[in-house]
C-alpha positions, 0 to 999 in steps of 0.5 A, spaced: 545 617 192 548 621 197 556 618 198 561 620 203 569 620 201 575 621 204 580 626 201 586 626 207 587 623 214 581 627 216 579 631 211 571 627 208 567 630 203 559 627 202 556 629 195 552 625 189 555 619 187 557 619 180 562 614 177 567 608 181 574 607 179 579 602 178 582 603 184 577 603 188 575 610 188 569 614 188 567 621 184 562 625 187 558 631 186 557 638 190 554 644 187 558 644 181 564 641 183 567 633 183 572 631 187 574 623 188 577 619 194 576 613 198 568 611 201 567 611 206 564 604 209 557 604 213 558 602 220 554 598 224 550 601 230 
């Protein structure tokens, strides 16, 4: 499942989802590299 992150202000990152945090983040995978951050929530059209 494709998952968008945020990793600064305004830096987003979308990849496979991997693993969810206690803290609230999430891990997701591109390529072969991981990188965590805050979802993104989905918007309503």
């Amino acid at each position: 499942m494709l998952r968008t992150i945020l990793l600064g202000s305004c830096v987003s990152v979308q990849g496979t989802f991997v693993r969810q945090f206690s803290d609230g983040k999430i891990a997701v995978q591109v390529g072969n590299k991981v990188f965590s951050g805050y979802p993104i929530g989905a918007r309503a059209a």
